[in-house]
C-alpha positions in Angstrom: -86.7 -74.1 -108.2 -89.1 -73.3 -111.4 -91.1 -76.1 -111.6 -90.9 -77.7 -115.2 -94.3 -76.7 -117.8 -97.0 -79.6 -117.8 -96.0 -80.0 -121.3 -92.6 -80.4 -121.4 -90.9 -83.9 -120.7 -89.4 -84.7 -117.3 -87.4 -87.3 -115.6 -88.1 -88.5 -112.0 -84.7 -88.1 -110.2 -83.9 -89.8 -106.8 -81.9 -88.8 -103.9 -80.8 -91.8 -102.9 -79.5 -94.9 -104.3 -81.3 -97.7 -106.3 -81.2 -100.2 -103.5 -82.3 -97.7 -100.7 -85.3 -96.4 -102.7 -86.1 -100.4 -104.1 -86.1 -101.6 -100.6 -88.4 -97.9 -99.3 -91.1 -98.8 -102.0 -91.1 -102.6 -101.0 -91.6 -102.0 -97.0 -94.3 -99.3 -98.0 -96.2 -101.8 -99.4 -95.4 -104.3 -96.6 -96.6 -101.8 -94.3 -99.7 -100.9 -96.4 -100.4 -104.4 -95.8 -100.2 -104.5 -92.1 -101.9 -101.1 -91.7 -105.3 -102.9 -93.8 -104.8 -105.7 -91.7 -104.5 -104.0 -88.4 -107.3 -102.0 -89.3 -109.3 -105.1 -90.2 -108.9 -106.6 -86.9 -109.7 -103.0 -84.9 -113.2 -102.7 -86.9 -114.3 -106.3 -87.2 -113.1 -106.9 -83.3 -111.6 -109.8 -83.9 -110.9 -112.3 -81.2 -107.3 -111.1 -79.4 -104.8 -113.7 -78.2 -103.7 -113.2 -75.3 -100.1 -114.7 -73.4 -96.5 -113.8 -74.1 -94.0 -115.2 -76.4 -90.4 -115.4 -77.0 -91.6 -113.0 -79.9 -92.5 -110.1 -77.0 -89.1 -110.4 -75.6 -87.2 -109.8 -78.3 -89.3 -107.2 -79.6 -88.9 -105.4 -76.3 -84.8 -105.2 -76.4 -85.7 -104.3 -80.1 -88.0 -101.5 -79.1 -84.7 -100.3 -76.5 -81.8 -100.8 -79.2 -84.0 -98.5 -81.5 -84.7 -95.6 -79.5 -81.4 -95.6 -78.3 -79.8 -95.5 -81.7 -82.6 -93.3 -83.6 -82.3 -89.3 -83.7 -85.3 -88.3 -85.1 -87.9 -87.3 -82.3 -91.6 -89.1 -84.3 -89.4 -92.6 -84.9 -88.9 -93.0 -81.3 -92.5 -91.8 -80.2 -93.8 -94.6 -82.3 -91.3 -97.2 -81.5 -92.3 -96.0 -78.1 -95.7 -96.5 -78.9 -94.8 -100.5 -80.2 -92.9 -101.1 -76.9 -95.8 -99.9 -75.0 -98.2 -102.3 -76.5 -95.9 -105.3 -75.6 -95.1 -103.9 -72.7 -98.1 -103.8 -71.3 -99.5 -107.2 -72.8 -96.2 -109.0 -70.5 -97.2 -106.9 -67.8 -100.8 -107.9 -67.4 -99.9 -111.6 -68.2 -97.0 -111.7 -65.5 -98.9 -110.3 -63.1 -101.8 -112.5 -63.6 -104.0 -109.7 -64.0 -108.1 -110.7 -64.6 -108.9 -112.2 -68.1 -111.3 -109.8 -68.9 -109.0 -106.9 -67.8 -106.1 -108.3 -70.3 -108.7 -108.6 -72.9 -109.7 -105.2 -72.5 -106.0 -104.3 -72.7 -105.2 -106.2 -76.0 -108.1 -104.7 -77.9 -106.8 -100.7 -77.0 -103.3 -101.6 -77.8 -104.7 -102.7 -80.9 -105.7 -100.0 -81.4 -102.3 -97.7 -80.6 -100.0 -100.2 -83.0 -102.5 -99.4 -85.6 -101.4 -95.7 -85.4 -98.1 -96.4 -84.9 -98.1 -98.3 -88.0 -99.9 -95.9 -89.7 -97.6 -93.1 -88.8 -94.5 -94.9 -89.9 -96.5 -95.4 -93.3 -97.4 -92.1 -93.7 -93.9 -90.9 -92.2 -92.2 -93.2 -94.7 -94.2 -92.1 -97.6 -92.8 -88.7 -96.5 -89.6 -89.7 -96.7 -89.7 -91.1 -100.0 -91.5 -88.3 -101.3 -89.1 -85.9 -99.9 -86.1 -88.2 -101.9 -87.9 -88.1 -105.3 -88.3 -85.0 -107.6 -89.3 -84.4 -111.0 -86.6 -82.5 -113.4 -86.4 -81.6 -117.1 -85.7 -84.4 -119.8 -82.0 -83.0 -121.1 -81.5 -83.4 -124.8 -78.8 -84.9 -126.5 
Protein backbone atom coordinates (compact mmCIF):
# COMPACT_ATOMS: atom_id res chain seq x y z
CA UNK A 1 0.00 0.00 0.00
CA UNK A 2 1.30 3.63 -1.20
CA UNK A 3 1.81 5.34 1.71
CA UNK A 4 -0.12 8.74 1.71
CA UNK A 5 2.41 12.23 0.84
CA UNK A 6 3.56 14.14 4.19
CA UNK A 7 1.40 16.81 2.94
CA UNK A 8 -1.69 15.46 2.30
CA UNK A 9 -4.28 15.01 5.21
CA UNK A 10 -4.79 11.53 6.77
CA UNK A 11 -7.01 9.81 9.17
CA UNK A 12 -5.82 7.22 11.78
CA UNK A 13 -7.97 4.11 11.08
CA UNK A 14 -8.23 1.13 13.65
CA UNK A 15 -8.66 -2.50 13.29
CA UNK A 16 -10.48 -3.16 16.02
CA UNK A 17 -13.30 -1.74 17.87
CA UNK A 18 -13.45 1.39 20.13
CA UNK A 19 -13.61 -0.45 23.37
CA UNK A 20 -10.81 -2.99 22.52
CA UNK A 21 -8.32 -0.31 21.38
CA UNK A 22 -9.68 2.17 24.65
CA UNK A 23 -9.04 -0.57 27.02
CA UNK A 24 -5.23 -1.66 24.87
CA UNK A 25 -4.12 2.12 25.41
CA UNK A 26 -5.33 2.10 29.13
CA UNK A 27 -3.34 -1.34 30.24
CA UNK A 28 -0.27 0.11 28.17
CA UNK A 29 -0.09 2.75 30.44
CA UNK A 30 -0.90 0.53 33.48
CA UNK A 31 1.90 -1.62 32.36
CA UNK A 32 4.25 1.37 31.73
CA UNK A 33 3.67 2.03 35.25
CA UNK A 34 4.61 -1.29 36.60
CA UNK A 35 7.58 -1.69 34.21
CA UNK A 36 9.12 2.00 35.96
CA UNK A 37 8.28 0.58 39.05
CA UNK A 38 9.73 -2.77 38.65
CA UNK A 39 12.66 -1.26 37.33
CA UNK A 40 12.87 1.11 40.28
CA UNK A 41 12.93 -1.63 42.77
CA UNK A 42 15.74 -3.82 40.49
CA UNK A 43 18.17 -0.73 40.45
CA UNK A 44 17.61 0.84 43.85
CA UNK A 45 17.61 -2.92 45.49
CA UNK A 46 14.94 -2.41 47.39
CA UNK A 47 14.23 -4.40 50.49
CA UNK A 48 12.19 -7.88 49.10
CA UNK A 49 9.36 -9.34 51.12
CA UNK A 50 9.61 -12.48 51.42
CA UNK A 51 6.41 -15.39 52.53
CA UNK A 52 3.49 -16.54 50.41
CA UNK A 53 0.07 -15.25 50.21
CA UNK A 54 -3.36 -16.22 49.14
CA UNK A 55 -2.26 -13.71 46.24
CA UNK A 56 0.62 -16.48 45.00
CA UNK A 57 -1.94 -19.17 44.86
CA UNK A 58 -4.22 -17.73 42.85
CA UNK A 59 -1.77 -16.32 40.59
CA UNK A 60 -0.37 -19.75 40.09
CA UNK A 61 -3.85 -21.51 38.74
CA UNK A 62 -3.96 -18.04 36.82
CA UNK A 63 -0.56 -18.59 35.29
CA UNK A 64 -2.06 -22.60 34.35
CA UNK A 65 -5.60 -21.35 33.03
CA UNK A 66 -3.53 -18.88 30.71
CA UNK A 67 -1.12 -20.97 29.05
CA UNK A 68 -3.62 -23.49 28.59
CA UNK A 69 -5.99 -21.18 26.77
CA UNK A 70 -3.37 -18.83 24.90
CA UNK A 71 -2.01 -19.81 21.26
CA UNK A 72 0.47 -17.58 20.67
CA UNK A 73 4.02 -19.08 21.52
CA UNK A 74 5.88 -15.35 23.44
CA UNK A 75 2.40 -14.93 25.67
CA UNK A 76 2.94 -18.27 27.22
CA UNK A 77 6.81 -17.94 27.55
CA UNK A 78 6.18 -14.87 29.67
CA UNK A 79 3.27 -16.09 31.62
CA UNK A 80 5.72 -18.86 32.02
CA UNK A 81 8.12 -16.58 33.09
CA UNK A 82 5.38 -14.97 35.94
CA UNK A 83 4.59 -18.52 37.11
CA UNK A 84 8.12 -19.25 37.58
CA UNK A 85 8.75 -16.27 39.83
CA UNK A 86 5.84 -17.41 42.17
CA UNK A 87 6.66 -20.62 41.80
CA UNK A 88 9.73 -20.60 43.01
CA UNK A 89 9.08 -17.89 45.93
CA UNK A 90 6.30 -20.93 47.45
CA UNK A 91 8.83 -23.26 46.81
CA UNK A 92 11.67 -21.87 48.81
CA UNK A 93 9.21 -20.70 51.64
CA UNK A 94 7.52 -24.25 51.91
CA UNK A 95 10.43 -25.91 52.08
CA UNK A 96 11.97 -23.70 54.57
CA UNK A 97 14.85 -23.08 52.56
CA UNK A 98 17.70 -20.55 54.39
CA UNK A 99 16.75 -16.81 54.61
CA UNK A 100 19.47 -15.58 52.85
CA UNK A 101 18.99 -18.18 50.06
CA UNK A 102 15.13 -16.92 49.62
CA UNK A 103 16.44 -13.51 49.61
CA UNK A 104 18.79 -14.23 47.03
CA UNK A 105 15.96 -15.82 45.11
CA UNK A 106 13.42 -12.82 45.35
CA UNK A 107 15.86 -10.31 44.15
CA UNK A 108 16.60 -12.57 40.59
CA UNK A 109 13.06 -13.13 40.10
CA UNK A 110 12.76 -9.56 40.36
CA UNK A 111 14.55 -9.32 37.98
CA UNK A 112 12.80 -11.99 35.39
CA UNK A 113 9.03 -10.30 36.08
CA UNK A 114 10.69 -7.22 35.10
CA UNK A 115 11.36 -8.67 31.54
CA UNK A 116 8.33 -10.38 31.43
CA UNK A 117 6.61 -7.24 32.07
CA UNK A 118 8.53 -5.46 29.74
CA UNK A 119 8.01 -7.93 27.03
CA UNK A 120 4.21 -7.87 27.30
CA UNK A 121 4.69 -3.95 27.11
CA UNK A 122 6.66 -3.99 24.18
CA UNK A 123 4.58 -7.06 22.75
CA UNK A 124 1.39 -5.10 23.42
CA UNK A 125 2.66 -1.90 21.91
CA UNK A 126 3.16 -4.22 18.88
CA UNK A 127 -0.07 -5.25 18.86
CA UNK A 128 -1.59 -1.96 18.96
CA UNK A 129 0.64 -0.76 16.43
CA UNK A 130 -0.06 -3.56 14.17
CA UNK A 131 -4.14 -2.54 14.61
CA UNK A 132 -3.69 1.19 13.78
CA UNK A 133 -2.84 2.65 10.25
CA UNK A 134 -2.82 5.95 8.77
CA UNK A 135 -5.12 6.46 5.45
CA UNK A 136 -6.10 9.41 3.25
CA UNK A 137 -8.71 12.04 4.61
CA UNK A 138 -11.79 11.29 1.89
CA UNK A 139 -13.49 14.40 0.71
CA UNK A 140 -16.95 15.07 0.70
Amino acid sequence: MEQPAPSAKTDLLVDTDRSTAVAAVIGLLLLLIVVLGSLWRVVTAAPVKLGVSWYTAVLLIAVIVLIAETNSRLLRFNIALMGIASASRAAFYLLHVAIPAQMTNAKIMRAVDLIAYTSFLIYGAYWLKGKVRRVPRATS
